[in-house]
N, C-alpha and C positions, 0 to 999 in steps of 0.2 A: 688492628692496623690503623695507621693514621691517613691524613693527607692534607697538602696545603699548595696552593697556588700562587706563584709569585712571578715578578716581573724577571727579567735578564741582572737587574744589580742587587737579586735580593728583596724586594720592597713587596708589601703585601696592599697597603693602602696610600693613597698621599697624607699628607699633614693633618689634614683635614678628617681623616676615616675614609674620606671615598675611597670605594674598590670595586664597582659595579661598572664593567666587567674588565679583571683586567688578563683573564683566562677567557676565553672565547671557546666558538661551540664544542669543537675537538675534545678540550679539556670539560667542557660539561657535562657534552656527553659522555666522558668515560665516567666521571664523578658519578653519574645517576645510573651508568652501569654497577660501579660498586656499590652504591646504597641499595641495588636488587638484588643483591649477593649476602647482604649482613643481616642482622639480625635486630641489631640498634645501631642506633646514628645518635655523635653525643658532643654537644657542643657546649663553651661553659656560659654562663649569662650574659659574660659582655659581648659575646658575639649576639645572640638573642636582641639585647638593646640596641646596638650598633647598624644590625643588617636587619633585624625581622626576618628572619629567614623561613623558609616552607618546608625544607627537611624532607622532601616526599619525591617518590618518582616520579616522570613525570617524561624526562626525554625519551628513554626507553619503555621497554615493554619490559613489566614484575611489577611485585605488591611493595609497599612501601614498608620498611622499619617502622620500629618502635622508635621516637625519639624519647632523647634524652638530656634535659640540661642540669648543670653544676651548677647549682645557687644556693650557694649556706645561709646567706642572710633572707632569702623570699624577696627577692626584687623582683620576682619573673611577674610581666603583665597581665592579666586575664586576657587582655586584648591579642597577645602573639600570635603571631599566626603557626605556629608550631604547637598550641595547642589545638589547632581547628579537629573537632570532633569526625573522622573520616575512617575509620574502623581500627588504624593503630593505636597500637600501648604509648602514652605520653605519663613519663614516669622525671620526675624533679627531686634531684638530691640536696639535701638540705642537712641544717641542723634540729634539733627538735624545739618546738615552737616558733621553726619559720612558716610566714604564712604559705600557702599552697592554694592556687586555684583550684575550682569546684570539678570534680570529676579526674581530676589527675592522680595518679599514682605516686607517693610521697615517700624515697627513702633516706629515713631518717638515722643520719651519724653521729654520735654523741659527742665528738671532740673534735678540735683541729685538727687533733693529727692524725684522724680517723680519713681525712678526705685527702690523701693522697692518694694518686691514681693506684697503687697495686689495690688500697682497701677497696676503694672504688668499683674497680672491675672484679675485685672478688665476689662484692653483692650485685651487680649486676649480672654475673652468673649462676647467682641462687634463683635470679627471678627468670633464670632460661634464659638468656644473650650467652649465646658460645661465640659467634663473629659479632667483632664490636668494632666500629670507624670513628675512630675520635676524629673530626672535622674541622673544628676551631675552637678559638682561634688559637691564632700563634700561642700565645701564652697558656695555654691548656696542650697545646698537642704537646709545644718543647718540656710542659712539664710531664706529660707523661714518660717521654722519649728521655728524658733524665732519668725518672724513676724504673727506667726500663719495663714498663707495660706495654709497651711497644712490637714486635718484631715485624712490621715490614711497612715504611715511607715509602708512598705516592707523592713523589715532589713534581708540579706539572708546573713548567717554566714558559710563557710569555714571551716574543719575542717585542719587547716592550722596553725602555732608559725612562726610569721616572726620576734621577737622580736624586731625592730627597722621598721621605716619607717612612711611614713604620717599616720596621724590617720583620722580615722570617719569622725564622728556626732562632730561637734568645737562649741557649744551654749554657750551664753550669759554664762557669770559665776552665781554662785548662792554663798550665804554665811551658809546656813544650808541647809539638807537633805528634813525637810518637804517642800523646797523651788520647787524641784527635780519633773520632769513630772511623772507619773507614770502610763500609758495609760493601759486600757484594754488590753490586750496582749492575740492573739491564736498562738502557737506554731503548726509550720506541720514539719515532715520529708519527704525533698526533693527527699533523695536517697544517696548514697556516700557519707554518714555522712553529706551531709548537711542540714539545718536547716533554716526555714523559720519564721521571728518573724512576725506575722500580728500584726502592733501596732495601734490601735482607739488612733486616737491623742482628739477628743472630746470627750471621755471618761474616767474616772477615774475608773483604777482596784478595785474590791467587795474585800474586806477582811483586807486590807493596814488599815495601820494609817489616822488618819484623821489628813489634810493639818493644 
């Protein structure tokens, strides 16, 4: 499964990168509910540089995932704090003879076209992830969600108008409407105006136009 947090018009960051916070507790909270539910937590490097981020549980009660970040060329810092030594598996996908920090778990893909999300999640299930949370960013989740590695979007929307700054979900282009996913969709309220889309990426919404 995936999941991504955005404002009311779309937007994940300002111009700038900042995004801290534009999902508040409600939507936190649930996010580190699901990360006690998975198995890995896997985000790609630019989010790593971008956020630093901790990957771990933390608002709730469970043990934290395995993380996991997508860095073919070995940009990842030894400083991250996503590697901090705390009993989980920290496993870094690369190519072969990217560097790899000391103590991390290194799977090595021999081509480009090896690291597209289905090869991706195929060897992250050799090494035992059956539940896997692709988390960021944008541009790693909507490629998975293209490659259809996907089946089920946590979209938690913000009651928030940033009217400029990075956007979303970035998928393949389409040329007509009937082209457009249209997933089963359960709506929750979070609390503080926020909003939880649960989207079935394997399902097609009852009542819509036929494709």
């Amino acid at each position: 499964m995936a999941q991504l947090g955005q404002s009311l018009d779309g937007r994940i960051a300002t111009p700038s990168g900042d995004s801290k916070y534009i999902n508040l507790c409600p939507a936190l909270d649930h996010l580190h509910r699901v990360r006690a539910r998975v198995d890995a937590v896997v985000v790609g490097i630019g989010t790593v540089l971008a956020d630093d981020p901790l990957l771990t549980v933390r608002r709730v009660a469970g043990a934290s995932p395995a993380r996991v970040v997508i860095d073919p060329s070995g940009r990842m810092p030894s400083t991250a704090r996503c590697l901090a030594e705390d009993g989980a598996r920290r496993v870094v996908v690369c190519r072969p003879g990217a560097a790899v920090p000391p103590g991390v778990e290194a799977v090595r893909m021999e081509a480009e076209a090896a690291f597209c999300p289905l090869a991706i999640v195929a060897r992250l299930g050799r090494l035992g992830f059956a539940r896997i949370l692709v988390e960021g960013g944008a541009r790693t989740v909507s490629a998975f969600i293209d490659a259809g590695a996907i089946d089920r979007l946590h979209l938690m929307v913000a009651p928030m108008l940033m009217g400029s700054g990075r956007n979303g979900l970035d998928l393949r282009p389409i040329v007509a409407l009937n082209e457009a996913m249209r997933p089963a969709t359960t709506s929750y309220r979070l609390g503080g105006g926020e909003v939880l889309f649960d989207c079935d990426l394997r399902r097609r919404a009852e009542g819509g136009p036929a494709p």
